[in-house]
C-alpha positions in Angstrom: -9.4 -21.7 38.0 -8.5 -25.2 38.7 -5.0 -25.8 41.2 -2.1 -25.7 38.5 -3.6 -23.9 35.9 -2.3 -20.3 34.7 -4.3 -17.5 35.5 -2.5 -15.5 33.5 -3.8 -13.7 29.7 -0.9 -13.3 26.9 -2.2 -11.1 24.6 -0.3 -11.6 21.2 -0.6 -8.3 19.4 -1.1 -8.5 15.4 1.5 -8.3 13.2 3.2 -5.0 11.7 3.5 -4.4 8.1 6.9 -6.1 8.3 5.2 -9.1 10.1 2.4 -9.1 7.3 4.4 -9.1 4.9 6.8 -12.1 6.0 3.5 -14.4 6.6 2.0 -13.7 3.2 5.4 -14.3 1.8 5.8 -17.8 3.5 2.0 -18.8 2.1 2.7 -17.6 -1.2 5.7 -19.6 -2.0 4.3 -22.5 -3.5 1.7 -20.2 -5.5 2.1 -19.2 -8.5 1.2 -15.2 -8.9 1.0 -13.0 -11.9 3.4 -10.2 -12.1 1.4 -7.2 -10.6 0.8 -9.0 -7.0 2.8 -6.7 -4.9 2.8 -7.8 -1.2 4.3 -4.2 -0.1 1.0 -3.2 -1.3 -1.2 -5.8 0.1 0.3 -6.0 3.6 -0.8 -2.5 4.7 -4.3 -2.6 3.5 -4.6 -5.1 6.3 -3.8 -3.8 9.5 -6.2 -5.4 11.6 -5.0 -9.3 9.9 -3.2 -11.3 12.8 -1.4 -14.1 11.2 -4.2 -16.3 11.0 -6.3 -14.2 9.2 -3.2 -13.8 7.0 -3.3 -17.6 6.1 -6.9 -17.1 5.7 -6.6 -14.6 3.2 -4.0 -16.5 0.7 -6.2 -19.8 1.0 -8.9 -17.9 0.0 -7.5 -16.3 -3.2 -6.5 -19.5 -3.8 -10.3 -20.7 -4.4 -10.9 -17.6 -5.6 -9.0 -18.6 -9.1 -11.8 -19.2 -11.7 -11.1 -22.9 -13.2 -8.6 -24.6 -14.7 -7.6 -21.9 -17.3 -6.0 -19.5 -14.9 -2.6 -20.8 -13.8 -1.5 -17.0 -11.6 -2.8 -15.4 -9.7 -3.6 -11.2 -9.8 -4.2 -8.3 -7.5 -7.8 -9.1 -8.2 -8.0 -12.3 -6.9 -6.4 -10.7 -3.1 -9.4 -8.4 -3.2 -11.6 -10.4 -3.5 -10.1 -12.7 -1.0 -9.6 -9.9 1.3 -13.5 -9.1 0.7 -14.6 -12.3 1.9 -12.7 -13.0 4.8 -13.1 -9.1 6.4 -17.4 -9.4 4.7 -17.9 -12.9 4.7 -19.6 -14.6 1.6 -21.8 -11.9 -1.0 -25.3 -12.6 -0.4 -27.3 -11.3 -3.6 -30.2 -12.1 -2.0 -30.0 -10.2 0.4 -32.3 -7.1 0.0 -34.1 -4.6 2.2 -37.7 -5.4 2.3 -40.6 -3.1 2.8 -41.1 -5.2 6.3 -37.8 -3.5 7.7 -38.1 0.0 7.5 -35.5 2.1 6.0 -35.6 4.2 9.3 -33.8 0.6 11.3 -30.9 1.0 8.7 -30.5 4.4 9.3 -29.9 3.7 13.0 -27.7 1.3 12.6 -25.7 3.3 10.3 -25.6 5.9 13.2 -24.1 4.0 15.4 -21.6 2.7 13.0 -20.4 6.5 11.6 -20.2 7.1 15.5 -17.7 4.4 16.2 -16.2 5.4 12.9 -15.2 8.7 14.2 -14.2 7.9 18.0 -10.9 8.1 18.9 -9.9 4.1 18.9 -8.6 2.2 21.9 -10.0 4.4 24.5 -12.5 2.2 26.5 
């Protein structure tokens, strides 16, 4: 590192439920929600969200809203919010093609049910 520079790494760890909640809450004041959004709901399906991600999420439900005829939003429109920001945008397109065998899926899907069931943080 350059003279006068930190060397030093702050790690910032996400945000508890509490902590989800109060970030969702301050980005959803100004919009207006249906009656069945329930942020006590929403907050622990997302354990993983830092704060930014948080943001992320209620601007997306917000372009989620089909047209000018819906004025609330619903629980529907934080799933699929929630879809695209953890999958990123559907591609219907995308389809397995007799070029990639079935046999290259499979081994990916190995190695993901593996990391699936390893105890986490243990490097």
């Amino acid at each position: 590192m350059r003279p006068g520079r930190f060397d030093r790494r702050i790690v910032v760890p996400v945000p508890d439920i509490g902590g989800r909640k109060g970030i969702l809450e301050v980005h959803t004041r100004k919009t207006p929600m249906s009656g069945d959004v329930d942020l006590d709901v929403i907050s622990p399906q997302h354990e993983r969200f830092c704060g930014a991600t948080c943001e992320n999420l209620v601007n997306e439900q917000r372009c989620w809203r089909h047209g000018p005829t819906r004025t609330h939003l619903d629980m529907e429109d934080f799933e699929a919010a929630a879809d695209k920001v953890m999958m990123g945008v559907e591609r219907k397109s995308a389809i397995i093609s007799e070029k990639r065998p079935k046999r290259d899926v499979a081994f990916h899907d190995r190695h993901a049910l593996v990391a699936k069931l390893l105890p986490q943080g243990e490097d």
